[in-house]
C-alpha positions as CSV (number, residue, x, y, z in Angstrom):
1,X,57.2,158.4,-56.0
2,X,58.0,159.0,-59.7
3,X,55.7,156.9,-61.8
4,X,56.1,155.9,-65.5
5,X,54.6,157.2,-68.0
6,X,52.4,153.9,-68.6
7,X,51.7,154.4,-64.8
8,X,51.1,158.0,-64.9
9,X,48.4,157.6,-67.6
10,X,46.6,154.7,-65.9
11,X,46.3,156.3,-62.3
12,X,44.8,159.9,-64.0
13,X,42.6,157.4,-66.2
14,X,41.3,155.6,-62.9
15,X,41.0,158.5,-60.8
16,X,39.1,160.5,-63.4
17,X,36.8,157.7,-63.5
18,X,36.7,157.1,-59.6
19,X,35.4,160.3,-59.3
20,X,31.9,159.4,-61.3
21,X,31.6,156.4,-59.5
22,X,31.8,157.7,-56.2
23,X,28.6,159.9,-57.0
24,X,26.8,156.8,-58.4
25,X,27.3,155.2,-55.1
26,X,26.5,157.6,-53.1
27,X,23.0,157.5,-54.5
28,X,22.7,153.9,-54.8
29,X,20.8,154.4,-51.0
30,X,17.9,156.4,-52.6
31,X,17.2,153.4,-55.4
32,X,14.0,152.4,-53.9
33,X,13.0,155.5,-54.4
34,X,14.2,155.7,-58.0
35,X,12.4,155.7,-61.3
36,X,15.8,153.6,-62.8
37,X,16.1,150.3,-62.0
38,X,18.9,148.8,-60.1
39,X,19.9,147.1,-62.8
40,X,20.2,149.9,-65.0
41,X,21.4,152.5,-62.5
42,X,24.6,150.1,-62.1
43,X,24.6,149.4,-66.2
44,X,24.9,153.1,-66.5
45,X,27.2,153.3,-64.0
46,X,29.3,150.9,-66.1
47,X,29.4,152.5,-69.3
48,X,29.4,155.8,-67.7
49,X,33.4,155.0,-66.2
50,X,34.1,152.5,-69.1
51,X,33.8,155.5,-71.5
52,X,36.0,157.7,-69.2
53,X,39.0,155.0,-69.0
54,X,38.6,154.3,-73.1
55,X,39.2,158.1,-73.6
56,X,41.4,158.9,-71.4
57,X,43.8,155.9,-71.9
58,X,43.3,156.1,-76.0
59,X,43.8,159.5,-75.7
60,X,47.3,159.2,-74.2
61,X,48.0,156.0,-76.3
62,X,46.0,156.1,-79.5
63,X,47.2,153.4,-81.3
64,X,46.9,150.9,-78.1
65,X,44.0,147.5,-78.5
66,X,41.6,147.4,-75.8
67,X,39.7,144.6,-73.9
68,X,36.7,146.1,-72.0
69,X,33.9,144.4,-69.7
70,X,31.1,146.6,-71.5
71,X,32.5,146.9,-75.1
72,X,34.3,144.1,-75.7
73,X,37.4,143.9,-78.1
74,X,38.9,146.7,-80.0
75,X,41.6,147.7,-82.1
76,X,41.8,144.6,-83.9
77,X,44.3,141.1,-83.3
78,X,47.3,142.6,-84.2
79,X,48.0,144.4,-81.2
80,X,51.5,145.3,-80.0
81,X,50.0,146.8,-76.6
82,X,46.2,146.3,-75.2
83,X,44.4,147.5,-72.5
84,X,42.3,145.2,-70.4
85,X,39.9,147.3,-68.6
86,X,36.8,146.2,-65.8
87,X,35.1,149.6,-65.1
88,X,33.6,148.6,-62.3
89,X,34.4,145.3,-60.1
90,X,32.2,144.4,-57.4
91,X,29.5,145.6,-59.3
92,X,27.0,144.0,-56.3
93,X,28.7,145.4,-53.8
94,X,28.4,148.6,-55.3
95,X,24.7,148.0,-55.9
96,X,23.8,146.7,-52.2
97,X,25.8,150.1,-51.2
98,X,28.9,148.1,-49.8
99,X,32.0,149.8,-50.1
100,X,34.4,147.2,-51.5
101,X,34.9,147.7,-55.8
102,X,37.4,148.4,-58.0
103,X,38.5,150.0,-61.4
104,X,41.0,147.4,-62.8
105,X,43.2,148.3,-65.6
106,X,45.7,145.9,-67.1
107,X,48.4,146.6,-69.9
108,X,49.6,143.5,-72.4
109,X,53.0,143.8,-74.7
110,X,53.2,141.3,-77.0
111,X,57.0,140.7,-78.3
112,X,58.4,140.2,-82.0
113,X,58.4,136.1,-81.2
114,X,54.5,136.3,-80.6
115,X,55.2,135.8,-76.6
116,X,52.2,137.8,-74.5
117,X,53.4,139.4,-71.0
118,X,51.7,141.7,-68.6
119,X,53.6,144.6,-68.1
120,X,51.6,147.0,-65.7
121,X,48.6,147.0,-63.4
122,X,46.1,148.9,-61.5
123,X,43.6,148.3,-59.1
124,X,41.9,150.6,-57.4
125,X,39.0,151.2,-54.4
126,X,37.9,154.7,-54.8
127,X,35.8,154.0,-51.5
128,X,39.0,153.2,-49.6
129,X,41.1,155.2,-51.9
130,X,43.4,151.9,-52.4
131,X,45.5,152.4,-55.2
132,X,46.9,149.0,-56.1
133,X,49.6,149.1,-58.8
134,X,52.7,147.0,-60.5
135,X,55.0,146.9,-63.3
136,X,56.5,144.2,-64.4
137,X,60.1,144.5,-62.8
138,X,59.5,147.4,-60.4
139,X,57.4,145.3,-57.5
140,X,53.9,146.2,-56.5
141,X,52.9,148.8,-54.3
142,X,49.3,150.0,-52.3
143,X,49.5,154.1,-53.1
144,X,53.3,154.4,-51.7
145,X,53.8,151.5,-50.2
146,X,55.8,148.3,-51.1
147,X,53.8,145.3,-51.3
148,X,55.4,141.5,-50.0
149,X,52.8,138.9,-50.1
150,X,52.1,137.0,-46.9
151,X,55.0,134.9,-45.3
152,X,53.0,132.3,-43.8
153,X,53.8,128.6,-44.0
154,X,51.2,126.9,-41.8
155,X,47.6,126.5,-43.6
156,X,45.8,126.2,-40.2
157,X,47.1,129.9,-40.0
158,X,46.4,130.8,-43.5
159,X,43.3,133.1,-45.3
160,X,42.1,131.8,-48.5
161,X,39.8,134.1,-50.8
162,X,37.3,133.0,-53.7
163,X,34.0,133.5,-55.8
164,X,31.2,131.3,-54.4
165,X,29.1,130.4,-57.6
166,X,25.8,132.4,-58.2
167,X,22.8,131.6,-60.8
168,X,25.2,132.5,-63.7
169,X,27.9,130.1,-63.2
170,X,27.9,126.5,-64.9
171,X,26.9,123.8,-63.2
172,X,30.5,121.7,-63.1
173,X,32.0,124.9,-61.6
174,X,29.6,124.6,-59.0
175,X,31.0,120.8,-58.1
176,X,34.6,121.7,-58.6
177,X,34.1,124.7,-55.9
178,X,32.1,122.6,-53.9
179,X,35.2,119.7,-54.0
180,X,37.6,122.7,-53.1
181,X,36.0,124.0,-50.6
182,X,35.3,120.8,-48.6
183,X,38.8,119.6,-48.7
184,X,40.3,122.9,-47.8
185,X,38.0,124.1,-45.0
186,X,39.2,121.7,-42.1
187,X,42.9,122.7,-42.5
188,X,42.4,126.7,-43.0
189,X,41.8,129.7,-40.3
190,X,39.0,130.7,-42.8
191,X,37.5,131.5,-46.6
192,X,36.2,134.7,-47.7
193,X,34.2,136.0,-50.2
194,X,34.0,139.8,-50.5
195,X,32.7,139.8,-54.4
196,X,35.3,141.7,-56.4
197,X,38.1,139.1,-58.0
198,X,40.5,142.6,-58.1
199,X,40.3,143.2,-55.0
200,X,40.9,139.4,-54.0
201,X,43.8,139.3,-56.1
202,X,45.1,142.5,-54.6
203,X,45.0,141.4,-51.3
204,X,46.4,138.5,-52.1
205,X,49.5,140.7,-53.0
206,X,49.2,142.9,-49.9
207,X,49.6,140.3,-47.7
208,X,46.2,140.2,-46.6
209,X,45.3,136.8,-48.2
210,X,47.4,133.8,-48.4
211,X,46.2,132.8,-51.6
212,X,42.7,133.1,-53.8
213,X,41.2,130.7,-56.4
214,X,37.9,131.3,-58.9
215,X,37.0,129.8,-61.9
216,X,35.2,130.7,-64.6
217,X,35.9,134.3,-64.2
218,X,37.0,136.9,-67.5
219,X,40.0,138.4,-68.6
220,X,39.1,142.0,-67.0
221,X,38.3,140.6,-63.6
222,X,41.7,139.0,-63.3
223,X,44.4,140.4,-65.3
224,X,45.9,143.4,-63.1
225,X,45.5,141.4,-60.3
226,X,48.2,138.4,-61.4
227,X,50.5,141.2,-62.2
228,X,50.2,142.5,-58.6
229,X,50.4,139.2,-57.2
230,X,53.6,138.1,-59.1
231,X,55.6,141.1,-58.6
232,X,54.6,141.1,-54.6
233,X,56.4,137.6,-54.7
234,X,53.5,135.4,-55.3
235,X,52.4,133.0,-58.4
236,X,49.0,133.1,-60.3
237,X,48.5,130.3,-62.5
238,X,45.9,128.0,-64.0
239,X,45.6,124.7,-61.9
240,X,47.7,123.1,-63.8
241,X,50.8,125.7,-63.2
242,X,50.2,127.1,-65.8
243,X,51.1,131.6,-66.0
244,X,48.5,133.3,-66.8
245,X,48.9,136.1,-69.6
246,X,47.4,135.5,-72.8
247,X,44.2,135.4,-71.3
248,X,41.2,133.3,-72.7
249,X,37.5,134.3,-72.4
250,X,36.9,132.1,-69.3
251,X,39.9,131.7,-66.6
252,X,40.6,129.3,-63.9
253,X,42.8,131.2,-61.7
254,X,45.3,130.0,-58.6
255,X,46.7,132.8,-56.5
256,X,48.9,132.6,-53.5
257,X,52.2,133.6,-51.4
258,X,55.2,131.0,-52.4
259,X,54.2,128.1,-49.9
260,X,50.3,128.1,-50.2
261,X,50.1,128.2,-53.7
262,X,51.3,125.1,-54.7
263,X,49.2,123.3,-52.0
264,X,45.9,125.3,-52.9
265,X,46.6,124.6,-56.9
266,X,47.1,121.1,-56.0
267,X,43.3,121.0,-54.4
268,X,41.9,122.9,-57.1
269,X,43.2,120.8,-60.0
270,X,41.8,117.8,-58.4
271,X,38.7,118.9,-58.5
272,X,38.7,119.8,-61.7
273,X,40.3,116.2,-62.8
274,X,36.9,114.3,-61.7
275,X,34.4,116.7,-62.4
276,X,32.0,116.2,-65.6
């Protein structure tokens, strides 16, 4: 398949970096055994591919902004284009030596009125050697293949995807997941969580998922992914309908094929309505 040249530079960007990884986790097994730290074998990790993907994508577009997990901001606010890169997504998985992580790489235009769009998007599993891509326009595709979200209507046949909250997350999140959860478990055939918002996102795209909600989550974790879902047919909004893509620091995200989405947003903006 002929790719773009926005494409072309992203996959070589995310392979390169894949490649580094793949090592890393291949010795995550002999951590006990380790002088490092598990928390600095995977920090390392981190920076290690971060570094990789800022100079390989600066290096083919040197005058591009970037939003990255590790380094934050760069390139100052008036930014035409910007990358929004997570280096590594999953980063417990990848820690407990389970096989499911992701490079995610975004790309933002912004237009002469000021208007923000997402314009391409990567995600991909090294250890599956998934490559999950879009452009805005084009569709989405997994390596060669055309991507159609899921065509289910029925929720008591539908798959749903999340983030359960850990220590980190703010207590009102907690209730508003907890709300969520409770009123969508009775009428579902289940709810995963496999710990990497790409991924979820991705799937949700492939058809794999009916839909996915998280909140809370950052700009890097979810930005490719809403440009997957959208151009495999599905919506990813705020829970309030909202399209996501001027991203703020901390995003409540709704993902889903055409008929669950509007049901699941429904149930997570009414949690978020009575929470305190």
């Amino acid at each position: 398949m002929r790719l773009s040249p926005h494409m072309t530079v992203m996959q070589n960007a995310a392979q390169k970096a894949a490649r580094r990884l793949l090592r890393d986790f291949n010795e995550v097994e002999q951590l006990q055994v380790s002088i490092k730290g598990p928390g600095d074998f995977v920090s390392q990790a981190d920076l290690r591919a971060e570094a990789t993907l800022r100079e390989e994508l600066g290096r083919a577009r040197p005058g591009y902004a970037f939003l990255m997990e590790e380094s934050g901001a760069a390139g100052g606010d008036g930014w035409t284009w910007r990358w929004i890169v997570d280096p590594l997504d999953g980063t417990t998985n990848f820690l407990h030596g389970i096989p499911h992580w992701a490079i995610s790489i975004g790309l933002q235009r912004r237009l002469p009125d000021g208007t923000i769009e997402m314009v391409a998007a990567l995600v991909y599993n090294p250890a599956a050697n998934e490559m999950f891509w879009a452009e805005k326009g084009i569709g989405a595709f997994l390596n060669e293949r055309r991507l159609r979200v899921s065509a289910r209507r029925n929720m008591d046949e539908s798959l749903f995807a999340t983030g359960i909250p850990f220590a980190k997350v703010s207590a009102k999140n907690r209730l508003s997941f907890a709300r969520t959860l409770g009123a969508l478990m009775p009428q579902v055939a289940g709810v995963r969580r496999f710990g990497a918002a790409a991924l979820d996102l991705a799937w949700v795209a492939a058809g794999r998922y009916e839909g996915y909600w998280e909140l809370g989550i950052r700009p890097w974790d979810c930005a490719a992914g809403v440009l997957l879902v959208r151009e495999a047919g599905g919506y990813a909004t705020d829970p309030n309908g909202v399209d996501l893509n001027d991203f703020p620091d901390s995003v409540d995200a709704v993902a889903g094929n055409p008929h669950m989405h509007p049901i699941l947003r429904e149930l997570v903006a009414n949690s978020l309505v009575t929470r305190s």
